[in-house]
Structure formats: structure tokens, C-alpha cells
ChimeraX commands (.cxc) that place a marker at each C-alpha (Angstrom):
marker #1 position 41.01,87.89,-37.98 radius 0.5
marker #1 position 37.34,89.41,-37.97 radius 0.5
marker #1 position 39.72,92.86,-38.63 radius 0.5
marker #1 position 40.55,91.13,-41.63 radius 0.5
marker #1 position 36.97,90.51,-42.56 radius 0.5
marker #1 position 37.39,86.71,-42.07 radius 0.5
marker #1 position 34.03,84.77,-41.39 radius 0.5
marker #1 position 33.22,81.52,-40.38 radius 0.5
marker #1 position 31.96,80.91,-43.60 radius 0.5
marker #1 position 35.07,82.01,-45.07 radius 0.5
marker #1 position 36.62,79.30,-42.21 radius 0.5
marker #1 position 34.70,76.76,-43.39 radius 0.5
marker #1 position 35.77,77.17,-47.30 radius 0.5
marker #1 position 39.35,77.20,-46.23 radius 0.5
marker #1 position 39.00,73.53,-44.49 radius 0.5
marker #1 position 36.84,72.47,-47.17 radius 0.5
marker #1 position 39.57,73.54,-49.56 radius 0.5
marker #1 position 42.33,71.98,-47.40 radius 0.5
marker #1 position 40.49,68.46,-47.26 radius 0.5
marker #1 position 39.39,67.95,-50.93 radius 0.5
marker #1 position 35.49,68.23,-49.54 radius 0.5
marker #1 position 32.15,70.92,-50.08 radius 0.5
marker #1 position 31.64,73.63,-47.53 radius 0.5
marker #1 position 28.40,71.36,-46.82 radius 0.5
marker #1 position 30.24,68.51,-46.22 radius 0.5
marker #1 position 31.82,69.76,-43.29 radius 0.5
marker #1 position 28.55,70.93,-41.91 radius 0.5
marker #1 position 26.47,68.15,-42.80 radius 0.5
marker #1 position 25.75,64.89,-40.17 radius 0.5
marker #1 position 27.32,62.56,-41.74 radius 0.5
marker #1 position 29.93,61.04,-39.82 radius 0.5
marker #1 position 33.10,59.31,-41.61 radius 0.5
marker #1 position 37.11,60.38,-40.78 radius 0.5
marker #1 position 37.68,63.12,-43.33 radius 0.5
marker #1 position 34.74,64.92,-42.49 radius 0.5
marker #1 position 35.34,64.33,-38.90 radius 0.5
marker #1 position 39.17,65.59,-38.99 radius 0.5
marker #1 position 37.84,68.28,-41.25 radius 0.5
marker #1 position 35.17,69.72,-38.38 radius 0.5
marker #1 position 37.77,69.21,-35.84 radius 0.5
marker #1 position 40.32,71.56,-37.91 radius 0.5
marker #1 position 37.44,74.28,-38.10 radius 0.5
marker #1 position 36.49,73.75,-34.53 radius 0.5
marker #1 position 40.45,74.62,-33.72 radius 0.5
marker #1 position 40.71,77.59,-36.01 radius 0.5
marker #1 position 37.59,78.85,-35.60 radius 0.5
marker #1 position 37.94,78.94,-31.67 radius 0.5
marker #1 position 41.24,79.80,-31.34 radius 0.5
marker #1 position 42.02,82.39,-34.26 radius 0.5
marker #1 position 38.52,83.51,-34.79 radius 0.5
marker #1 position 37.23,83.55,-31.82 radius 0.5
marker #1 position 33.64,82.13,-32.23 radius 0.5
marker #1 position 31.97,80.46,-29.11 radius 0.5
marker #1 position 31.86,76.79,-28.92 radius 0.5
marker #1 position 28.06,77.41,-28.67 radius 0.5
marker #1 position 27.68,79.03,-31.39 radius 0.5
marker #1 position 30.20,76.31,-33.04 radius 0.5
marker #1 position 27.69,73.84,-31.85 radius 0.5
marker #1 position 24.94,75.05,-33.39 radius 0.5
marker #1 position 26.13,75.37,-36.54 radius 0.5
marker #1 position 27.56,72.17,-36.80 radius 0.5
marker #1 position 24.41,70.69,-34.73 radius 0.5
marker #1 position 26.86,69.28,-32.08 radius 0.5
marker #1 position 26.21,69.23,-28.24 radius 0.5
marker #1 position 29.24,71.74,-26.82 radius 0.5
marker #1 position 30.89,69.05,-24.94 radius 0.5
marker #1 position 32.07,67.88,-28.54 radius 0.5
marker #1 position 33.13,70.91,-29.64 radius 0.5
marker #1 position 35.33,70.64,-26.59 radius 0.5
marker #1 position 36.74,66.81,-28.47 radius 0.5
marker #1 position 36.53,68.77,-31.59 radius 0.5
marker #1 position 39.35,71.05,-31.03 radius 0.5
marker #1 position 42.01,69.16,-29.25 radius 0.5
marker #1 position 41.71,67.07,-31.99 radius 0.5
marker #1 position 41.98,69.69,-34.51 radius 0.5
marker #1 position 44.70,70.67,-33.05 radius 0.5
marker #1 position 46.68,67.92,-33.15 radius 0.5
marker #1 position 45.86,67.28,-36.31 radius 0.5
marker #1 position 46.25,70.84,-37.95 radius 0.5
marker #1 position 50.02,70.56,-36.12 radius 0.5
marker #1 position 50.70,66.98,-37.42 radius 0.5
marker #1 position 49.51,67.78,-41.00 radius 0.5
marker #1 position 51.01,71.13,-40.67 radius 0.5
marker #1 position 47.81,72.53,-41.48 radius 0.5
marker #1 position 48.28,76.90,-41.97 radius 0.5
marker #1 position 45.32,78.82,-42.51 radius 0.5
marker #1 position 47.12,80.87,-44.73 radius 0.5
marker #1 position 45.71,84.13,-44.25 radius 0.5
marker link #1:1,2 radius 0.2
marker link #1:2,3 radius 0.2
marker link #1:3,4 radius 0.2
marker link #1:4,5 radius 0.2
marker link #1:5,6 radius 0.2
marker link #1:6,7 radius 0.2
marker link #1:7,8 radius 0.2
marker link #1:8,9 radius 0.2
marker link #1:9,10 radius 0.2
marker link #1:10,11 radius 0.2
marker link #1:11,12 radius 0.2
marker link #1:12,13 radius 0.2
marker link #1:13,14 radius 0.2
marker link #1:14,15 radius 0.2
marker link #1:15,16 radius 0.2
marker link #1:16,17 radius 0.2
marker link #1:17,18 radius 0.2
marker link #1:18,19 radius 0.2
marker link #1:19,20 radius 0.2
marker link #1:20,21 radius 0.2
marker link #1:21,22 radius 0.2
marker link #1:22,23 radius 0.2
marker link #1:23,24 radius 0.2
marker link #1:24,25 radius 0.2
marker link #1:25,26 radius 0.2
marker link #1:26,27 radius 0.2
marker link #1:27,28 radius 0.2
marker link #1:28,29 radius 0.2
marker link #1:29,30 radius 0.2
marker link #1:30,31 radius 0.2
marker link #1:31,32 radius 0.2
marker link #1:32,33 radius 0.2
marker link #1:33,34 radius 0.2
marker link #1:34,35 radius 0.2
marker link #1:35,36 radius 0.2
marker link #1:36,37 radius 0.2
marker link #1:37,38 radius 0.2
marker link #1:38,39 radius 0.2
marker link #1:39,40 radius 0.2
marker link #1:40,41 radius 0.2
marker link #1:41,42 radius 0.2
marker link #1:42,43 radius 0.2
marker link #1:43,44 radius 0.2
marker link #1:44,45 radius 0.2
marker link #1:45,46 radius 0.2
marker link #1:46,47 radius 0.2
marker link #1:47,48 radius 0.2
marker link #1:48,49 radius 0.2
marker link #1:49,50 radius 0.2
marker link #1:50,51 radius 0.2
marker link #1:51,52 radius 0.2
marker link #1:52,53 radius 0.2
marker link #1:53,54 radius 0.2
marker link #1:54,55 radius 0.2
marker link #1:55,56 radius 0.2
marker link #1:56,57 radius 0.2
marker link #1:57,58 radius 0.2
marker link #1:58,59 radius 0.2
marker link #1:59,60 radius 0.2
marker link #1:60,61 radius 0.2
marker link #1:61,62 radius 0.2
marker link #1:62,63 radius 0.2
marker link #1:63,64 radius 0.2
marker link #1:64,65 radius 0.2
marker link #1:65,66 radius 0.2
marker link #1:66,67 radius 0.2
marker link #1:67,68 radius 0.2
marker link #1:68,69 radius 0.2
marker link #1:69,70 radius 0.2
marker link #1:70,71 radius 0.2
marker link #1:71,72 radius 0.2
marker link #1:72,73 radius 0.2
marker link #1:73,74 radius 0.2
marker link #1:74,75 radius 0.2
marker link #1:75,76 radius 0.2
marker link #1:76,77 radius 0.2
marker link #1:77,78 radius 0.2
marker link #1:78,79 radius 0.2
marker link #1:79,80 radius 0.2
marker link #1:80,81 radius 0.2
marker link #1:81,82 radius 0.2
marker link #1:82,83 radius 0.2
marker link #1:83,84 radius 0.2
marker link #1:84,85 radius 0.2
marker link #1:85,86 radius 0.2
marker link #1:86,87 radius 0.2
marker link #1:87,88 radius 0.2
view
């Protein structure tokens, strides 16, 4: 997807624009279950189709790595549940 010129700013829009939130809602610490299914979804995606490092993931999102591990089974699940497409 980088071909494509997708960022993970561009990532982060896309959830943000999936789950009715702000692009700084998903990256701020506040912790309730729409923001929390909304990081896990970017976690997923951003891992798996963008290929970003869960360090890097983890920094940006100010999370140790070992939830960014959490983060995207759960995104996972939920982005097949949901049937959650990034549409690109």
C-alpha cells in the first residue's frame, strides 16, 4: 500500500472515518470501547497491510509493544466481525 502512497496518517483517517471519531481521538489516551476497537482496527491494518512496526505503532499511539501485540488480534477480529474493508 505505501506503492499506493498510503500513510499511516492516511490509516488513521480511514478508522476515524469508519468509527464516527477525530483522527486525534484514536491517538489520544483516553481509554473508552470505541476508541479502543478503533486503535485495535489501525493496529491490524496498519501492521498487516501497511506494514509499519509495532514499535513504531507504539510510539505513536504511546503504547508499550506488548499491547500493540493485544491491539491487533483484536482488530482483527473485530475488522472480520464488523466486516470492516479498508477500501482502498
Amino acid at each position: 500500500m505505501k506503492l499506493k502512497g498510503y500513510n499511516l496518517t492516511m490509516l488513521i483517517d480511514r478508522v476515524a472515518e469508519l468509527k464516527g471519531l477525530t483522527p486525534k481521538q484514536i491517538t489520544d489516551g483516553i481509554r473508552d470501547k470505541k476508541r479502543t476497537d478503533a486503535r485495535s482496527i489501525l493496529c491490524y491494518w496498519a501492521t498487516e497491510k501497511l506494514g509499519v512496526t509495532q514499535s513504531e505503532l507504539a510510539h505513536v499511539l504511546n503504547r508499550s509493544q506488548s499491547a500493540i501485540v493485544y491491539a491487533v488480534r483484536r482488530g482483527r477480529d473485530i475488522a472480520d466481525v464488523e466486516q470492516y474493508f479498508l477500501g482502498i
